[in-house]
BATISE-421816 format. One record per atom (N, C-alpha, C): residue number from 1; residue in one letter; atom name; y, x, z. Coordinates in steps of 0.2 Angstrom, whole numbers. Layout:
% BATISE-421816
NUM A CA Y X Z
...
//
This chain:
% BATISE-421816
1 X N 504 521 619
1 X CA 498 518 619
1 X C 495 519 626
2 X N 495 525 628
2 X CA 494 527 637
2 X C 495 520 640
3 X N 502 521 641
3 X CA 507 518 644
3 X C 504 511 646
4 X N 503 507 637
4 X CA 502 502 635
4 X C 493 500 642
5 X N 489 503 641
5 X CA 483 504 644
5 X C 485 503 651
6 X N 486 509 652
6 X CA 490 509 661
6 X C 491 502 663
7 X N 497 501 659
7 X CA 498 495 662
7 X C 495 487 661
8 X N 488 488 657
8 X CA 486 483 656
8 X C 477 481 661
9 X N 478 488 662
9 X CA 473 490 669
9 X C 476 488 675
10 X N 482 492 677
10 X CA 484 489 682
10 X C 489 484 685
11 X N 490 481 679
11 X CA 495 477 679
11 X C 501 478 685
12 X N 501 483 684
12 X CA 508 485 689
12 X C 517 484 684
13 X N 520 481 691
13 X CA 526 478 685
13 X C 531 481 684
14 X N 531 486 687
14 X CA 536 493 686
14 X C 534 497 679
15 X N 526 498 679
15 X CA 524 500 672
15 X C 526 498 668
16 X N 526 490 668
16 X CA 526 484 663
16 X C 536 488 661
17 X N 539 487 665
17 X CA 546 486 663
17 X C 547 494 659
18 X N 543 500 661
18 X CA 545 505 659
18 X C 541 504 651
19 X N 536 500 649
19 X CA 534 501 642
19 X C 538 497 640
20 X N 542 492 641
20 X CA 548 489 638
20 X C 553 491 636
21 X N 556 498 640
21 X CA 559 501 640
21 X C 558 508 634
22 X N 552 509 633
22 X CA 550 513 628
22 X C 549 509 621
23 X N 545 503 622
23 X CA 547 498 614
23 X C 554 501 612
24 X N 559 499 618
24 X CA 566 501 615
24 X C 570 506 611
25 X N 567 511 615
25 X CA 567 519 613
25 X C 563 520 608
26 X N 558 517 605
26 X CA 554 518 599
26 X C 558 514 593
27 X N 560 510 595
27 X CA 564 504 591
27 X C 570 508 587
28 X N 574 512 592
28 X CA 581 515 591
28 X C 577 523 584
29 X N 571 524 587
29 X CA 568 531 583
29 X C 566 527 576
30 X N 564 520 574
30 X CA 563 517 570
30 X C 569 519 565
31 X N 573 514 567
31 X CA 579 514 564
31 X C 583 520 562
32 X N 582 525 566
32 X CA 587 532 565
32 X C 581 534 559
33 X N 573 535 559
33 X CA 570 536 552
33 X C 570 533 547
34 X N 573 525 548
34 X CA 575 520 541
34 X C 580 524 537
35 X N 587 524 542
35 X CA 593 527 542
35 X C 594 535 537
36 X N 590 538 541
36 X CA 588 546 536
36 X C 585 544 529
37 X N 580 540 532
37 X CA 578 537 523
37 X C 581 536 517
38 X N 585 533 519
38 X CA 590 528 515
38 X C 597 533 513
39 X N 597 539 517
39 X CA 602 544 517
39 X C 598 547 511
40 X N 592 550 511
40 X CA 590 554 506
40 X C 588 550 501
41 X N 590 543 499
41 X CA 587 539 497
41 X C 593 540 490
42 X N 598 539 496
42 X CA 606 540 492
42 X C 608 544 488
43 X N 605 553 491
43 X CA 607 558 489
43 X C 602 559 482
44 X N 597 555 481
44 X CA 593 556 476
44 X C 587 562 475
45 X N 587 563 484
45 X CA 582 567 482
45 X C 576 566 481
46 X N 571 568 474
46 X CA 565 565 472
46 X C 558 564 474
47 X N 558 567 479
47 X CA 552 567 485
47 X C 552 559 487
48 X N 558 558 491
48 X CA 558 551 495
48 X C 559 546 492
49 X N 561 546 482
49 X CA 561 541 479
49 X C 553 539 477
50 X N 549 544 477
50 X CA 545 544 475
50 X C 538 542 481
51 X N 539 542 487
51 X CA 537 540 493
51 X C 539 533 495
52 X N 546 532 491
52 X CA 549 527 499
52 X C 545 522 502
53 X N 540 517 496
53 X CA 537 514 498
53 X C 532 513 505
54 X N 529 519 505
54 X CA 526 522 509
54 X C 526 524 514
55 X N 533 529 514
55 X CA 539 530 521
55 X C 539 522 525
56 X N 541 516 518
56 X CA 544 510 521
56 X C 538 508 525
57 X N 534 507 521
57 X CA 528 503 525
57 X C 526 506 532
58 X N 526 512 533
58 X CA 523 518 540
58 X C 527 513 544
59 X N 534 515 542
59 X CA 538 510 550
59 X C 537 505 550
60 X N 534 502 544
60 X CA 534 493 546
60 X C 526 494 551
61 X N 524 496 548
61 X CA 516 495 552
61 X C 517 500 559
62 X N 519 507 562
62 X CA 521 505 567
62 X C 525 501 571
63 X N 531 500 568
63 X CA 534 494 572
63 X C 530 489 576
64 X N 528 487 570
64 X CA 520 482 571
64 X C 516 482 578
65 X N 512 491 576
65 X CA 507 492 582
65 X C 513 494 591
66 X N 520 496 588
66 X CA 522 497 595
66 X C 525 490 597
67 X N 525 485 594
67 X CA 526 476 597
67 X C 519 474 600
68 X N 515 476 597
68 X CA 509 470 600
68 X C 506 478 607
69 X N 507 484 604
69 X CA 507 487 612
69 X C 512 485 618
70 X N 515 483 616
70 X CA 522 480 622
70 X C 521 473 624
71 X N 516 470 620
71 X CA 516 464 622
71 X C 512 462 628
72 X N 509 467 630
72 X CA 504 469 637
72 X C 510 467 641
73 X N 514 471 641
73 X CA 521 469 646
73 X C 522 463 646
74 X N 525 460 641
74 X CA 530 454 642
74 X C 523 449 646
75 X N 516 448 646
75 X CA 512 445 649
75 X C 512 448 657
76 X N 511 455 656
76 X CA 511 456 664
76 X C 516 453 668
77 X N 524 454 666
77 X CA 530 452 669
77 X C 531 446 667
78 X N 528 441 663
78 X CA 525 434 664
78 X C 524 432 668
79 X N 517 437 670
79 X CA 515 431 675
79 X C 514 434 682
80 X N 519 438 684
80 X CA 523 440 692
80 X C 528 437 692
81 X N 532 434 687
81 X CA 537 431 686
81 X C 545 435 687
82 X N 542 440 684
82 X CA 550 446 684
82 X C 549 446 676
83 X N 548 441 672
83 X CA 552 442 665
83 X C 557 441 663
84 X N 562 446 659
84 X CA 568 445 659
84 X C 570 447 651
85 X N 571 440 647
85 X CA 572 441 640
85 X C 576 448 639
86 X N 573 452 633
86 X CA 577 457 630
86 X C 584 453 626
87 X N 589 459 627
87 X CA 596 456 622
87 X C 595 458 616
88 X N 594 452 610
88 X CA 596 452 604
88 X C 597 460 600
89 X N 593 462 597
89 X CA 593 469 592
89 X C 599 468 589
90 X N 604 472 589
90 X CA 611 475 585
90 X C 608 477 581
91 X N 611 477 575
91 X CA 606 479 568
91 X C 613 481 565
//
């Protein structure tokens, strides 16, 4: 969210690329907590069954707030004109 900030104060494009760059690394931490989820989801243990919903929903909603904080970027490196489409998420 700093980051987020920083870069929307100073629209500097180096900022911009590194919070792009951090969506990404939040993205991959997203997944590896899906991932664990779904591991304990498997083993049965009755905490996370009883949670999951709630687990699930936390990563939908940040995912959420970490796209519209990254969205600051993909406008800053708009409009200097160093946008450069991200490659297709591997799932």
């Amino acid at each position: 969210m700093q980051l987020a900030l920083n870069v929307l104060v100073s629209s500097d494009v180096e900022s911009a690329r590194e919070l792009l760059s951090e969506k990404s690394a939040i993205r991959e931490l997203e997944r590896e907590s899906y991932d664990r989820h779904l591991a304990r989801l498997a083993a049965g243990q009755v905490a996370s069954i009883r949670t999951s919903s709630i687990h699930l929903d936390a990563i939908k909603d940040l995912r959420q707030i970490n796209s519209q904080l990254a969205s600051v970027a993909y406008f800053i490196l708009n409009e200097s004109g160093d946008f450069r489409p991200e490659p297709p998420a591997s799932d």
